[in-house]
LOSE-581761 format. One record per residue (C-alpha): residue number from 1; x, y, z. Coordinates in steps of 0.001 Angstrom, whole numbers, plus 500000, padded with zeros to 6 digits. Example, Ala and Ser with C-alpha at 12.3 -4.5 7.8 and 13.67 -1.06 7.14 Angstrom:
(r 1,(512300,495500,507800))
(r 2,(513670,498940,507140))
This chain:
(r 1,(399585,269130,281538))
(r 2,(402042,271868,280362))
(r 3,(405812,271264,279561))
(r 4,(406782,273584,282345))
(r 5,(405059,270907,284259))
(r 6,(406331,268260,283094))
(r 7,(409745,269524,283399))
(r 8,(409096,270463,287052))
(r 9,(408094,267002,288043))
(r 10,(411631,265662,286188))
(r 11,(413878,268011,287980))
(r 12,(412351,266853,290941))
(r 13,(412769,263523,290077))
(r 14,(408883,262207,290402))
(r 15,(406407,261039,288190))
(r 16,(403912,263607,286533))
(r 17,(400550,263737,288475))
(r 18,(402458,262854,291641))
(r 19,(400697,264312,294776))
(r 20,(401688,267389,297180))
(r 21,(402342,265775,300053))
(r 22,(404864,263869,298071))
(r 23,(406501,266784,295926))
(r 24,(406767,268583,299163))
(r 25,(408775,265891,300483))
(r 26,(410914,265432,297533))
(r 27,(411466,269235,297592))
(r 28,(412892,269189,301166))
(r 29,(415047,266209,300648))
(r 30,(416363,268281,297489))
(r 31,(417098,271338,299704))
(r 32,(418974,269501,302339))
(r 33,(420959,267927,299687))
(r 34,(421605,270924,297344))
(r 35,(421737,274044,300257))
(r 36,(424581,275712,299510))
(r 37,(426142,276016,303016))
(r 38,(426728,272520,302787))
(r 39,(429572,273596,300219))
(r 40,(430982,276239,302546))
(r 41,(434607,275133,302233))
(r 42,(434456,274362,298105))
(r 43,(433433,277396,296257))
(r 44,(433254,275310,293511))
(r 45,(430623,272830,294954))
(r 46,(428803,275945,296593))
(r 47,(428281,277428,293074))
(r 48,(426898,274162,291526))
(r 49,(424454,273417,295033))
(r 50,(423218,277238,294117))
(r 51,(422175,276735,290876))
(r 52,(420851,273195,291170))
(r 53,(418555,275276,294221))
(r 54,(417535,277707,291904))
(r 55,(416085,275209,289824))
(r 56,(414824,272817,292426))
(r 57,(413099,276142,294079))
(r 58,(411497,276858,290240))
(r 59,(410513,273562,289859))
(r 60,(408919,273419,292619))
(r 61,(407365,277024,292645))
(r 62,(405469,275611,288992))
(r 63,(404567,272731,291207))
(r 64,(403072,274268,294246))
């Protein structure tokens, strides 16, 4: 298993070798948590959500 790997599974939050079905759900709960519209009023928070999705969308990209 490759760093990149590795750190995929840790920004997701899972142990390494964990299964699909259960990175995919992870990476949804991730989304609904980090998608920027949720941050619509607070530019601030709306900046942060985007870049925490960039790298949850990265992670799990390596991952899928």
């Amino acid at each position: 298993m490759t760093d990149s790997v590795r750190r995929a599974y840790a920004v997701l939050g899972l142990p390494a070798g964990s299964r699909y079905p259960t990175v995919r759900k992870r990476y949804m709960a991730l989304v609904k948590r980090w998608h920027p519209d949720r941050f619509a009023f607070d530019p601030q928070g709306q900046a942060e959500a985007g870049e925490r999705l960039r790298v949850i969308n990265a992670a799990y990209a390596t991952l899928e």
